[in-house]
N, C-alpha and C positions, 0 to 999 in steps of 0.2 A: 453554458455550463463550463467551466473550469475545472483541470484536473490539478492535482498533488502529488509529487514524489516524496515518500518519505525516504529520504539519504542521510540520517543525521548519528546514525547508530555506530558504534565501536568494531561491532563485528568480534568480539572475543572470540566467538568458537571459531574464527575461521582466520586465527591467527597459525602461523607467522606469516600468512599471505598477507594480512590484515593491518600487520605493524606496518609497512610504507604506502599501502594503499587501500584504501576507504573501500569499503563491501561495494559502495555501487557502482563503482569502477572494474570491480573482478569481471574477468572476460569468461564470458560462455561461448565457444568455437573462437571466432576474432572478434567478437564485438562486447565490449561491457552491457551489463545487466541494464543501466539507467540510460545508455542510448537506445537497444533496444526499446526500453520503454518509449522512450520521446519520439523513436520513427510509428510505433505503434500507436503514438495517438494521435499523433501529424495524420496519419494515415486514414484512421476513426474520425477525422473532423475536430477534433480540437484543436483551438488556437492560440490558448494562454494554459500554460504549464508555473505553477509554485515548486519551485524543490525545496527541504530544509538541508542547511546543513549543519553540522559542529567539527565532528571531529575529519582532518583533513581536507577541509575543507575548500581551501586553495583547490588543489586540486580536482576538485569537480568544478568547481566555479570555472575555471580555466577550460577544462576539456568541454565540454556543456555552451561556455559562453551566452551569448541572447539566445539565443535557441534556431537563428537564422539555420542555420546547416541543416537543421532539420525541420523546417517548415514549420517551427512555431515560434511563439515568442515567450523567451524562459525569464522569470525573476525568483530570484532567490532569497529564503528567509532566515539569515543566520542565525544559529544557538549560540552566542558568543561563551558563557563559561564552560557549560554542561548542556548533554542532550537531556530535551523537557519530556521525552518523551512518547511517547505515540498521541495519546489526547494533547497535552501540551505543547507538541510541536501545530497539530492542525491547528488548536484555538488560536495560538501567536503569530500565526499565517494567517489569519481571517481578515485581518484589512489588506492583504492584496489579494482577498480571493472573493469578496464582491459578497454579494446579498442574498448569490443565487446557489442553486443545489450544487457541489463537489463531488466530484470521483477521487480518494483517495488509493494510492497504490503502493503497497512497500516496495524499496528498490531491490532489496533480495532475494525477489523470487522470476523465476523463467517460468514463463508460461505464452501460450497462444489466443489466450482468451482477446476477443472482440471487446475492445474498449469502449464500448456504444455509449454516446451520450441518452442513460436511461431516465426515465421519468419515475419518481418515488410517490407510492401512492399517497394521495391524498391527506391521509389524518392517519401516517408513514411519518419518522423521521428518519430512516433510515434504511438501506437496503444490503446484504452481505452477496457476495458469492461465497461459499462452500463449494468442499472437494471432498472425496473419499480419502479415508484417514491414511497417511502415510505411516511407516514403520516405528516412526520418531514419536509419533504422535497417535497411539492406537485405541485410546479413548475420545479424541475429538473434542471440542469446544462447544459448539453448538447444537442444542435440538430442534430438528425440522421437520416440520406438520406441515403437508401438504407445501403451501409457498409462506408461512410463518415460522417467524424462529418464536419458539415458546421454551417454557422453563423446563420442561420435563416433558421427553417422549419417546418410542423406542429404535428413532433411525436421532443417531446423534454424530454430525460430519466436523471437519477440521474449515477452519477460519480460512481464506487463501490470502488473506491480504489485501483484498480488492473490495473496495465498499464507496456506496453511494449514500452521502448527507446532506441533513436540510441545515440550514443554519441554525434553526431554531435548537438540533440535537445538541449543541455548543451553547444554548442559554442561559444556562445556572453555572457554567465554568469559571473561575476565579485566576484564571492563568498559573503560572509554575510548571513545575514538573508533576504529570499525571497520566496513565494509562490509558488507552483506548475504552477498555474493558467493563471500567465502573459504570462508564457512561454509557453502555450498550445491555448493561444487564438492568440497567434503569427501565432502558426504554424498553424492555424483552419482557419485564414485568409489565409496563402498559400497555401490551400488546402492539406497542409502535414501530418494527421490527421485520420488514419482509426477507425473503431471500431467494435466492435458487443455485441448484447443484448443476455445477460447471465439469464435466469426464474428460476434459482435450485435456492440453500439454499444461505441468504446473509440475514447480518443485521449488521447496524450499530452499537457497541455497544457503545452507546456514551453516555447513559443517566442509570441511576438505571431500567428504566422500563422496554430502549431497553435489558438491561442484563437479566433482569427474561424472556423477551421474547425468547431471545437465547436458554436459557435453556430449556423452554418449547418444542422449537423447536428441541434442542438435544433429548429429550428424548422421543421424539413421531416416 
């Protein structure tokens, strides 16, 4: 299995940090968001890492490198105009990420969670983690039934960013720019859709505040 960084975002809300340096470089205690991640999966046993990028791009390319430093080996899927995306980024990543099932990860969020290379069930095209709805977020994205994300139920959690795909979820994609989201409410409706609620360390860092919170959170 092969994991994905998605690094390709602008970062708006978490400018003027944002204007010289790309969100997945923003430090959490001393270390950015997107090494973290890369020792976290070196760690978990993975050993081919994709990251996208677009905007600032250099600059991750550069700190990141092959991915040697950190016991994997990193290739990189440039956005050359505009970022495509969250769907559109993983579909135009799919020929260096092979035939087989993907762990995909946003690069802006801190968390502790176990990067395990999971198995997605069988006649599954995909798998979520879910987290209890932060302040930002106090409706939640998702409804979870038992270990199914279904279309309506009354525990409804927040997305973490951390999801496991079959390639097949990618099948009817046309490339461009396009959300994760379409193609997950597809498959939410054929019941194709597992998940499970993740309680350790997670935060979005998407705002100047969630970031001082992170840190707080490192350092305690």
């Amino acid at each position: 299995m092969k994991a994905m960084i998605l690094a390709a975002g602008r970062g708006e809300r978490l400018r003027p940090l944002t204007d010289s340096t790309p969100k997945a470089l923003i430090k959490v205690d001393t270390q950015s968001l997107i090494e973290k991640h890369l020792y976290a999966l070196a760690s978990s046993g993975f050993t081919e890492v994709v990251i996208n990028t677009s905007y600032l791009a250099e600059q991750i390319e550069k700190t990141v490198g092959n991915g040697e430093k950190f016991g994997i080996k990193v290739t990189f899927s440039r956005e050359q105009k505009e970022a495509l995306g969250t769907g559109g980024g993983i579909f135009n990543a799919l020929p260096l990420l092979g035939d087989t099932d993907i762990l995909v990860v946003n690069a802006d969020i801190y968390t502790d969670y176990a990067f395990i290379q999971k198995m997605i069930g069988q006649n599954d095209l995909a798998h979520l983690v879910l987290v209890k709805n932060p302040k930002h977020n106090p409706k939640g994205d998702f409804c979870l039934l038992k270990n199914r994300v279904v279309a309506s139920s009354e525990t409804k959690l927040t997305f973490s960013g951390i999801g496991y795909y079959k390639p097949g979820f990618f099948a009817r994609c046309k490339g461009g720019k396009f959300p994760l989201l379409s193609l997950l409410q597809a498959a939410i409706l054929q019941n194709k859709v597992s998940a499970e609620q993740y309680d350790g360390r997670w935060i979005d860092v998407g705002t100047p505040e969630r970031l001082e919170e992170a840190n707080k959170l490192s350092s305690s």
